[in-house]
FIMI-166607 format. One record per residue (C-alpha): residue number from 0; residue in three letters; x, y, z. Coordinates in steps of 0.25 Angstrom, whole numbers, plus 5000, padded with zeros to 4 digits. Each point is the difference from the previous one (the first is absolute). Last residue first. Layout:
% residues N
+-----+------+------+------+------+
:  nr : rest :   xx :   yy :   zz :
+-----+------+------+------+------+
: NUM :  ALA :    X :    Y :    Z :
...
+-----+------+------+------+------+
This chain:
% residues 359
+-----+------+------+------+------+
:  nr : rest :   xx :   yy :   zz :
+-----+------+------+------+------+
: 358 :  UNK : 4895 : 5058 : 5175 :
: 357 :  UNK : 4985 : 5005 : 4999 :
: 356 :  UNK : 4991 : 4991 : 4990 :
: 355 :  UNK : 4992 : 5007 : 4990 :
: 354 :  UNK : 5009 : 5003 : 4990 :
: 353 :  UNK : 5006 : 4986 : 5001 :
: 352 :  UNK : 4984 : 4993 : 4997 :
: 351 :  UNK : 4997 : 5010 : 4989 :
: 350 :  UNK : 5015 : 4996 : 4994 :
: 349 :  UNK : 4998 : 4987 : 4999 :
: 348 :  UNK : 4986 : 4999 : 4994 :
: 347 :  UNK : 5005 : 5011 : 4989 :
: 346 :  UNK : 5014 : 4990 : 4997 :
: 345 :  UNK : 4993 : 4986 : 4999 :
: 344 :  UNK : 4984 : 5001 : 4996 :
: 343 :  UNK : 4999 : 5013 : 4995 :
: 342 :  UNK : 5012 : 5000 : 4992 :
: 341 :  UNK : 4997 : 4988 : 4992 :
: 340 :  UNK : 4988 : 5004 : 4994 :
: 339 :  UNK : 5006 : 5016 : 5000 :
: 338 :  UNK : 5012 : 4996 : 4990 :
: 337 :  UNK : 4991 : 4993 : 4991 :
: 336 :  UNK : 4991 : 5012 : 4999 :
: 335 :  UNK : 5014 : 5009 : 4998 :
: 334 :  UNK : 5005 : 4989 : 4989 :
: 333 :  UNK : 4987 : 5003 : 4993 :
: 332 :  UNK : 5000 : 5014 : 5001 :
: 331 :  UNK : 5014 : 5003 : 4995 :
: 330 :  UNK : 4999 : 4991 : 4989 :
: 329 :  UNK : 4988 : 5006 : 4993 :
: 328 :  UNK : 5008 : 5014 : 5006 :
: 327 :  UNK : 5010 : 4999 : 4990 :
: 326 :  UNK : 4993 : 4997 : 4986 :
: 325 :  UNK : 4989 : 5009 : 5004 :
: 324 :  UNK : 5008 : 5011 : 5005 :
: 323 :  UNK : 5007 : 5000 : 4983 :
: 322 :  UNK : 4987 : 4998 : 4996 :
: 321 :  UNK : 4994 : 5015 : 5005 :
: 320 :  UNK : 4984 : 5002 : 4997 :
: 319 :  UNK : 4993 : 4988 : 5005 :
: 318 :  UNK : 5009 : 4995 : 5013 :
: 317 :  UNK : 5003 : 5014 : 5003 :
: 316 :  UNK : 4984 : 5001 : 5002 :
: 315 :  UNK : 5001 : 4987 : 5010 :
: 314 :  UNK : 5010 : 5004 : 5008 :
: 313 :  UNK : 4995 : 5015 : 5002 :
: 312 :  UNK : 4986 : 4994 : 5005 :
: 311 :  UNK : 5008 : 4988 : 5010 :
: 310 :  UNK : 5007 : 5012 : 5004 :
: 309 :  UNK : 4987 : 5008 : 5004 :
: 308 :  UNK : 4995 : 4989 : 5008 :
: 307 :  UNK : 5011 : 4999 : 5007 :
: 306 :  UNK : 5000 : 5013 : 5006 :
: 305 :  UNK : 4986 : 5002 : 5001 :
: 304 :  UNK : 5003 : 4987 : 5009 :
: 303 :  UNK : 5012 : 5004 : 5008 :
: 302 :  UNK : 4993 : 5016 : 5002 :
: 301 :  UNK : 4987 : 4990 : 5005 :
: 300 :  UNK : 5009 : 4993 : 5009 :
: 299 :  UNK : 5008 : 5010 : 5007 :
: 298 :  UNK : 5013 : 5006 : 4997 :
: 297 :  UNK : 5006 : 4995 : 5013 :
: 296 :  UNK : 5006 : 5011 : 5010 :
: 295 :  UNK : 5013 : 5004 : 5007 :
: 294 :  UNK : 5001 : 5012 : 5007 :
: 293 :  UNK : 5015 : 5007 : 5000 :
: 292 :  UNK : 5002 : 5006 : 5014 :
: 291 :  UNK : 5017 : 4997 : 5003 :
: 290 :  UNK : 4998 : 4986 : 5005 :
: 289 :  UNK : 4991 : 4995 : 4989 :
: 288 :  UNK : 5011 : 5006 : 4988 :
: 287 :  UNK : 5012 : 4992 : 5011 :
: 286 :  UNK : 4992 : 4988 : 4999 :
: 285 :  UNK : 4999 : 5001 : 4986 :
: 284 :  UNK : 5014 : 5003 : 4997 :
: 283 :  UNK : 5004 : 4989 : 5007 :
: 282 :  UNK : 4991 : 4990 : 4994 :
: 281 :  UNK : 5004 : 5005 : 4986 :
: 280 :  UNK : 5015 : 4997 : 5001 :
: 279 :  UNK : 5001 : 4985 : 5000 :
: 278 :  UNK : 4988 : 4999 : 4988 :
: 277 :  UNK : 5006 : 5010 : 4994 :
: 276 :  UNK : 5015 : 4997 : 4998 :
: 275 :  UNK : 4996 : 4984 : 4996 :
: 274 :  UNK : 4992 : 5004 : 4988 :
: 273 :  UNK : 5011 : 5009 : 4996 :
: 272 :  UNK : 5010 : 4990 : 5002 :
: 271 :  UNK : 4992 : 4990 : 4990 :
: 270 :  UNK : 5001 : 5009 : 4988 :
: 269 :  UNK : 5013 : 5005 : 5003 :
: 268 :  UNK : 5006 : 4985 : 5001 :
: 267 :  UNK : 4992 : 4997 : 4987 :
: 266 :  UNK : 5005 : 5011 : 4993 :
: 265 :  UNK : 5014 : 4997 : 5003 :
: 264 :  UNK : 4998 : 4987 : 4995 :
: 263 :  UNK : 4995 : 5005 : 4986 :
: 262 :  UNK : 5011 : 5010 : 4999 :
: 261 :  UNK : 5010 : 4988 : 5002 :
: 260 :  UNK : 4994 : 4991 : 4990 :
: 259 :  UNK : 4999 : 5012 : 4990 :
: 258 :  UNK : 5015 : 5002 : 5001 :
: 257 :  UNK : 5005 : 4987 : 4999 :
: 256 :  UNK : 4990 : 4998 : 4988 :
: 255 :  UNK : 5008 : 5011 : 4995 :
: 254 :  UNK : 4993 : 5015 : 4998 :
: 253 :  UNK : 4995 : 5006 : 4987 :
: 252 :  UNK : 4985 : 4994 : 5001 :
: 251 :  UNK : 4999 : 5007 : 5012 :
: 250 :  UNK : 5004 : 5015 : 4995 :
: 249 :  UNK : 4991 : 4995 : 4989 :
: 248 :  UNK : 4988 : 4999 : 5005 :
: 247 :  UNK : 5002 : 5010 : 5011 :
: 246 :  UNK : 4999 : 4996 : 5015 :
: 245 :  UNK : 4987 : 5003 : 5008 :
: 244 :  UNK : 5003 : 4994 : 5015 :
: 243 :  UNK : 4985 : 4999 : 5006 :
: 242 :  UNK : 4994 : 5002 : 5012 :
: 241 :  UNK : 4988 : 4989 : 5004 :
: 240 :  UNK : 4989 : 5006 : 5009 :
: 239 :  UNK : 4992 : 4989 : 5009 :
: 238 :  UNK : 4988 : 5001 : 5004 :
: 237 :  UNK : 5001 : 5017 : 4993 :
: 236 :  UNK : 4987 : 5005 : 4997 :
: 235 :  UNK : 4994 : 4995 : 5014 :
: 234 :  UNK : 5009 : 5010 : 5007 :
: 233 :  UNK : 4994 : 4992 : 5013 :
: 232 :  UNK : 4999 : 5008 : 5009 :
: 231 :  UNK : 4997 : 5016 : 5003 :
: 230 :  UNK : 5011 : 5007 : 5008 :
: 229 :  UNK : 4992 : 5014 : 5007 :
: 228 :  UNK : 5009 : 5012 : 5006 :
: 227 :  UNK : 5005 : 5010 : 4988 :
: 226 :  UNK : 5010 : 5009 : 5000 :
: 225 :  UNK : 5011 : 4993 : 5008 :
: 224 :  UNK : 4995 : 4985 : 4998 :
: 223 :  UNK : 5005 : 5003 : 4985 :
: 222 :  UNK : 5015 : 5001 : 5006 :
: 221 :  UNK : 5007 : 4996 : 4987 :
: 220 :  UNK : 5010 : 4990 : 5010 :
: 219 :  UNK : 4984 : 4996 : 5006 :
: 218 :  UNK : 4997 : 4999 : 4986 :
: 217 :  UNK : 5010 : 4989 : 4997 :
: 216 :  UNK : 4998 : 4991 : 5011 :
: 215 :  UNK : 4985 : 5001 : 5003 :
: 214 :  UNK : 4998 : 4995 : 4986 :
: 213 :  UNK : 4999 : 5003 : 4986 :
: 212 :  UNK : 4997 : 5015 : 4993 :
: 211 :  UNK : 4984 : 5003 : 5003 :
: 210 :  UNK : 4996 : 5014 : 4998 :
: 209 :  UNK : 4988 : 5009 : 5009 :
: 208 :  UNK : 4994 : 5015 : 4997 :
: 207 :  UNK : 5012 : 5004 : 4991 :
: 206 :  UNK : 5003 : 5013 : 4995 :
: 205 :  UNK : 4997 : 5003 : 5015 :
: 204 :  UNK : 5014 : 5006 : 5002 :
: 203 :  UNK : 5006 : 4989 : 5009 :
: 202 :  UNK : 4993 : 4990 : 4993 :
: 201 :  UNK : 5009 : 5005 : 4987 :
: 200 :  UNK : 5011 : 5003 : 5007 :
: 199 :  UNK : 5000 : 4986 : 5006 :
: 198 :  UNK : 4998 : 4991 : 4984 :
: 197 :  UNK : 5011 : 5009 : 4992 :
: 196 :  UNK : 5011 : 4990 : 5002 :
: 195 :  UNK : 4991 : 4988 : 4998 :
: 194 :  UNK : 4996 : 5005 : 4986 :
: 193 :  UNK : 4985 : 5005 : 4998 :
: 192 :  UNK : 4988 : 4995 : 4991 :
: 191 :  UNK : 4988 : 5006 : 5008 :
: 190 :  UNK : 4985 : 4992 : 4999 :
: 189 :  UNK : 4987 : 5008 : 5002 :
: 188 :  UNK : 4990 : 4991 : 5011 :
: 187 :  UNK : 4987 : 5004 : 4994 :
: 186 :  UNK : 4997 : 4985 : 5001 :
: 185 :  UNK : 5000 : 4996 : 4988 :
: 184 :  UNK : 5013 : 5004 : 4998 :
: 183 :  UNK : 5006 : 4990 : 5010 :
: 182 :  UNK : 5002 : 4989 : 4992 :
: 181 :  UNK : 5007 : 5009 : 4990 :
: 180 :  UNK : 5009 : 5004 : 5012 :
: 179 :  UNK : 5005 : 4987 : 5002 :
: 178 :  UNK : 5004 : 4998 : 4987 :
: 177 :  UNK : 5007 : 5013 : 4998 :
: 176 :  UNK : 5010 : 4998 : 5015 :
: 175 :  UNK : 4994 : 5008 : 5010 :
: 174 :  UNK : 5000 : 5015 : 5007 :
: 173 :  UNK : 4986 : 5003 : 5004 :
: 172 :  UNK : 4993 : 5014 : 4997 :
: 171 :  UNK : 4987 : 4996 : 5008 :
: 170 :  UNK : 4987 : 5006 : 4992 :
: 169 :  UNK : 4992 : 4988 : 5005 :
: 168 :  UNK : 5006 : 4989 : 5007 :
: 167 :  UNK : 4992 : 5002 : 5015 :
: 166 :  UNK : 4987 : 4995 : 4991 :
: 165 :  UNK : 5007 : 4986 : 4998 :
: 164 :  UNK : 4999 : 5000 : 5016 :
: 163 :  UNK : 5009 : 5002 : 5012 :
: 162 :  UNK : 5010 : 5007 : 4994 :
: 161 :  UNK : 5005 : 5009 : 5013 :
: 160 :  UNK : 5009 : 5013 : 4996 :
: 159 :  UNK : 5014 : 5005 : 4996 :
: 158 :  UNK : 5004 : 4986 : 4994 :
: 157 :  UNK : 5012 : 4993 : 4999 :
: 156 :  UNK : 5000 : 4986 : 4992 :
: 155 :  UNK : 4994 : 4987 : 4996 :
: 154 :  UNK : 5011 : 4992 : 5005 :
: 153 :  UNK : 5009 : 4990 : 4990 :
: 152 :  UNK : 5000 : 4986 : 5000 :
: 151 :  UNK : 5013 : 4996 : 4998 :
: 150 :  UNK : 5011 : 5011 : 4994 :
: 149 :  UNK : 5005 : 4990 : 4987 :
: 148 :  UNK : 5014 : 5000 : 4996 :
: 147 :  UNK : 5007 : 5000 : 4986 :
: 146 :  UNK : 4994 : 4991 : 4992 :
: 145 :  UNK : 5008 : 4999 : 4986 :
: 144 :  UNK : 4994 : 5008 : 4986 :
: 143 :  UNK : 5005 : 5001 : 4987 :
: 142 :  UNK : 4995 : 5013 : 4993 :
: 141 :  UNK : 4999 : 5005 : 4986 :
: 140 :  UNK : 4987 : 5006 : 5001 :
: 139 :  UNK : 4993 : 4989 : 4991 :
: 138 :  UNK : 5008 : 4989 : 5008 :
: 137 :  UNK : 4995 : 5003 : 5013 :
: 136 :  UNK : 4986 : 4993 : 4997 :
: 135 :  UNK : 5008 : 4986 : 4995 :
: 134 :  UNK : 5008 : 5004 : 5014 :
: 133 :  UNK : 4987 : 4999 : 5008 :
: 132 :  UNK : 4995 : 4990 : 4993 :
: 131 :  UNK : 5013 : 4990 : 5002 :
: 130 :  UNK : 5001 : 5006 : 5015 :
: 129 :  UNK : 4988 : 4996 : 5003 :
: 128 :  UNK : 4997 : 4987 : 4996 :
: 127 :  UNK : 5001 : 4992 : 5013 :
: 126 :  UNK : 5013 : 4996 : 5007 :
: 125 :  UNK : 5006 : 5014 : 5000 :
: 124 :  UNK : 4992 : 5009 : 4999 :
: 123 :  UNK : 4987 : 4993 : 5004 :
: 122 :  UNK : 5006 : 4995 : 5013 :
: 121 :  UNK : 5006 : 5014 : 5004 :
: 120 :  UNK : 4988 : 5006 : 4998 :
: 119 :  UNK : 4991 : 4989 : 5008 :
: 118 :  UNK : 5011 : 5002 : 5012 :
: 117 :  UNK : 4997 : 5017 : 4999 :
: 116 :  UNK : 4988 : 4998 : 5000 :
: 115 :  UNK : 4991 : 5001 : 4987 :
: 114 :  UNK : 4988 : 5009 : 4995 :
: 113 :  UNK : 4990 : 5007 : 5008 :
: 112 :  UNK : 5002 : 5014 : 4993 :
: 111 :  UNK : 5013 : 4997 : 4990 :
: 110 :  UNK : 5016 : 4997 : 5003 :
: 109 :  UNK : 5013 : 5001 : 4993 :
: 108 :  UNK : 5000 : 4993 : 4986 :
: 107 :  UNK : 4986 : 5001 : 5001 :
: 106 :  UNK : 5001 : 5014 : 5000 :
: 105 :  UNK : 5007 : 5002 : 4986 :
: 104 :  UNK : 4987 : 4995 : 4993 :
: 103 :  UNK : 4993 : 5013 : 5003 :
: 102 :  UNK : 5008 : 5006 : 4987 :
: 101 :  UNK : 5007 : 5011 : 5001 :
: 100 :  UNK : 4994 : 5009 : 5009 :
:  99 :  UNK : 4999 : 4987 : 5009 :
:  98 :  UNK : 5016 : 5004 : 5002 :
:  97 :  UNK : 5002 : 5000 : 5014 :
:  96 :  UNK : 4993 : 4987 : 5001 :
:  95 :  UNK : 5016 : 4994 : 4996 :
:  94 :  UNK : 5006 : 5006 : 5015 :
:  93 :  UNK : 5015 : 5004 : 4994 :
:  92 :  UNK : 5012 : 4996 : 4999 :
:  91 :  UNK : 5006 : 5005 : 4988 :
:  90 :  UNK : 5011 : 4996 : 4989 :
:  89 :  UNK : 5010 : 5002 : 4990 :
:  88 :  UNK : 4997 : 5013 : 4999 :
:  87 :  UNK : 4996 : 5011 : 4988 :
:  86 :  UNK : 4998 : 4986 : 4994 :
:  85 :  UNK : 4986 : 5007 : 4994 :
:  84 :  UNK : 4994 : 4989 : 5007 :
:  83 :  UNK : 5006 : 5000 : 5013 :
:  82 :  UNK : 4999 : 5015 : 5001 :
:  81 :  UNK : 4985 : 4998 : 4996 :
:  80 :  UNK : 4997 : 4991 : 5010 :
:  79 :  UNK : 5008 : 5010 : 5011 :
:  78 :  UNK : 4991 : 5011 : 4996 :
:  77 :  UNK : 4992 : 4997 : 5013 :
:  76 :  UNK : 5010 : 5004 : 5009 :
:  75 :  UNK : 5007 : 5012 : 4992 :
:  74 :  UNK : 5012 : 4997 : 4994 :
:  73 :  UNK : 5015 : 5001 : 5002 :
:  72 :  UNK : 4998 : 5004 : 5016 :
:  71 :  UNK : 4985 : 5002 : 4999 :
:  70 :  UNK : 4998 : 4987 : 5006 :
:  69 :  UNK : 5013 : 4995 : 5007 :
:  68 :  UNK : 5013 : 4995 : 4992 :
:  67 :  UNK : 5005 : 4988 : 5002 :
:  66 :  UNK : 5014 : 4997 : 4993 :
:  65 :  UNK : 5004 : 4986 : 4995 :
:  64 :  UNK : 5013 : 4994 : 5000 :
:  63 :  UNK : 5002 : 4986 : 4993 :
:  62 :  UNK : 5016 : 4998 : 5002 :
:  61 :  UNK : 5001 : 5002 : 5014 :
:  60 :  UNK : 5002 : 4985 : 5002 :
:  59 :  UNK : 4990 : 4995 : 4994 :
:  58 :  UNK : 4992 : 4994 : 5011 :
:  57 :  UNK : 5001 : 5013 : 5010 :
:  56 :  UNK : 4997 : 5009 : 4989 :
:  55 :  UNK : 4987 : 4993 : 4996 :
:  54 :  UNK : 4999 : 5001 : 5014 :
:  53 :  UNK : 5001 : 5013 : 5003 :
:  52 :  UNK : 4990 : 5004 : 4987 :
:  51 :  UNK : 4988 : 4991 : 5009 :
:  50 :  UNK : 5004 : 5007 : 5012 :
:  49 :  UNK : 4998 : 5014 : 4994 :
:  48 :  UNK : 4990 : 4995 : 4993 :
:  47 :  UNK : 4992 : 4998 : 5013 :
:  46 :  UNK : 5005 : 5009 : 5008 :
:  45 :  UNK : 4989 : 5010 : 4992 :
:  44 :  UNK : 4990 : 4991 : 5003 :
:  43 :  UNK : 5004 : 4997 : 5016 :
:  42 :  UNK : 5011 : 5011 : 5004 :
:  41 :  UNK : 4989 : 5011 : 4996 :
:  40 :  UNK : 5008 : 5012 : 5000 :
:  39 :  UNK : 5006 : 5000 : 4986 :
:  38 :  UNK : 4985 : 5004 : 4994 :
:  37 :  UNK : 4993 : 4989 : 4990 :
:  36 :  UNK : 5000 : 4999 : 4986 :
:  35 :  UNK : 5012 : 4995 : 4997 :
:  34 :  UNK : 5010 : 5001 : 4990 :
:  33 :  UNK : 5011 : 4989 : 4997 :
:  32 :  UNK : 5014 : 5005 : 4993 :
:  31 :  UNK : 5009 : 4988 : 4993 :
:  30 :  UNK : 5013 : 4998 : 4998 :
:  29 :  UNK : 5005 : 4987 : 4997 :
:  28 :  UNK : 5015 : 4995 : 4998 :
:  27 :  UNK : 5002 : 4987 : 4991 :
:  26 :  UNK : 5002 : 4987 : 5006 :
:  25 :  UNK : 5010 : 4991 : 5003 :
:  24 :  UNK : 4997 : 5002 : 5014 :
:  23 :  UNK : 4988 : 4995 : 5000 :
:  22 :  UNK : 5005 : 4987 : 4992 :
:  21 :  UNK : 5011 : 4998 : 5010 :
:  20 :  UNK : 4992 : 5002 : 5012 :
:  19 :  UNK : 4992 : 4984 : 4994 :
:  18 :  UNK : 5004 : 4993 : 5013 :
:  17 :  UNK : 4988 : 4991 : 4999 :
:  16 :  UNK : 4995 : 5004 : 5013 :
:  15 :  UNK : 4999 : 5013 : 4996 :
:  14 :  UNK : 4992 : 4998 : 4986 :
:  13 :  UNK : 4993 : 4991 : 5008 :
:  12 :  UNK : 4995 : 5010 : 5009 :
:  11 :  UNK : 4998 : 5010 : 4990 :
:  10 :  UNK : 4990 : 4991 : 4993 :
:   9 :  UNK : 5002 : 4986 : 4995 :
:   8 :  UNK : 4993 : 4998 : 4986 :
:   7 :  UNK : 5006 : 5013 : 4993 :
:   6 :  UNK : 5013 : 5001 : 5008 :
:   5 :  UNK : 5002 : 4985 : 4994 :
:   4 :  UNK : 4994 : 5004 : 4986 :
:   3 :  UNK : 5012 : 5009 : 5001 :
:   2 :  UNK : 5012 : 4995 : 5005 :
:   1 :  UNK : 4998 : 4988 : 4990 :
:   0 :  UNK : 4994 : 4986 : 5004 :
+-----+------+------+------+------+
């Protein structure tokens, strides 16, 4: 078997276990530049790529350096698809929903209204068909696409006044990702498209009325809970928001298969770290949010269900009038129904017994 089709069939581990440094090493220098689409003072999805570019350092012995560059740094945040596509950059990382403008079918690369956990996305990435649709999708806009981190479950965000009721939601300026804010339209509620970085002064001044961003570890460092008092869960848009790394066509297509099997593994890594940095620094944050005044409250049931409903209702129009979303979400749907048979018997029953018991 040659160097190659071993890297290719074995993964980074066995490209290391195999002794295979010489083949790296042999390799050409690569420079390449990353633009993100999130501010430098989040550690967690803006840490992300900088851990993911570490490694791809790390594993090639200096040889591979890519530079990450904040949103608004080369690009603005949500101009990073086009900076991919257009090779202004070689690549972004970037929260795929950003880009419903663009087509709707970028959000189920990420996550949509009552849609997959962040265990179910993983899954239908990597083990069911989502990454081949995804990047069949990707292909038009001259993107090749790696996970790159998923938040969890997200909260439902900061607002300046109770939502008791679907009524409470009318003529609220609310801060959300595009798809979310869709559903919500029916409502009264009027969606706001803005960049992590600009999110506090705009609650501060009351160009917002409420926002959501991730998770008491990140917007307790944005300090949400200091202009406005009321933390609504679940952020039932985002079960499980997938980030992606968006790599040029043909920058990818121009590196070694070395190359590509050690950009792939770092991915991974970042993709699982991320994961794994929320769930152990949310708790803390949150108890110190509910220490220092912040009010917690569920969205009630009849804002779930409106909610739902009206999701079910976008779903099925994009289904008649947009094939690409059709194609995609066909998949999507079905492995999420088969996902929530098995869930509900094994993981959901586990977890409502734990979250009951006191330890």
């Amino acid at each position: 078997m040659d160097r190659r089709s071993l890297i290719k069939n074995a993964g980074m581990a066995g490209v290391l276990a195999a002794g295979i440094a010489p083949a790296v090493h042999a390799q050409a220098a690569v420079r390449w530049r990353l633009a993100s689409s999130f501010p430098k003072s989040l550690d967690t999805i803006y840490g992300t790529a900088e851990t993911f570019a570490k490694s791809v350092s790390d594993m090639t012995g200096g040889k591979f350096q890519i530079s990450v560059h904040a949103g608004g740094e080369l690009m603005p945040a949500f101009g990073v698809v086009d900076g991919v596509q257009n090779a202004s950059v070689e690549m972004a990382h970037t929260a795929p929903y950003y880009f419903y403008g663009k087509d709707p079918t970028f959000c189920l690369g990420c996550a949509v209204p009552f849609g997959l956990n962040t265990r179910q996305m993983n899954a239908w990435m990597y083990e069911g068909n989502g990454l081949k649709l995804m990047r069949d999708f990707y292909a038009k806009y001259n993107i090749y696409n790696l996970p790159g981190g998923n938040t969890g479950a997200q909260m439902g965000g900061w607002f300046r006044k109770e939502i008791k009721s679907v009524a409470d939601l009318k003529g609220l300026k609310f801060r959300t990702n595009p798809f979310a804010g869709r559903v919500l339209e029916p409502f009264g509620v009027i969606p706001q498209s803005i960049p992590g970085a600009d999110l506090y002064p705009a609650l501060e001044k009351g160009t917002l009325d409420a926002l959501e961003w991730v998770g008491p570890y990140d917007d307790q460092k944005l300090g949400f809970n200091k202009v406005a008092q009321y933390y609504y869960y679940p952020g039932w848009w985002e079960g499980g928001p997938q980030l992606d790394f968006y790599i040029n066509t043909k920058a990818w297509e121009g590196l070694s298969a070395e190359y590509k099997a050690i950009v792939s593994a770092a991915a991974a890594q970042a993709n699982v770290g991320m994961t794994a940095k929320y769930d152990a620094r949310n708790p803390v944050a949150l108890k110190q949010l509910v220490g220092s005044g912040t009010k917690l409250r569920p969205f009630s049931k009849d804002v779930m269900d409106a909610a739902f409903k009206s999701a079910q209702q976008i779903y099925a129009d994009l289904n008649n009038t947009n094939p690409e979303w059709k194609k995609v979400y066909t998949d999507y749907a079905k492995f999420l129904a088969d996902q929530n048979a098995w869930f509900r018997f094994t993981e959901g029953t586990f977890d409502r017994f734990m979250q009951a018991q006191k330890l």
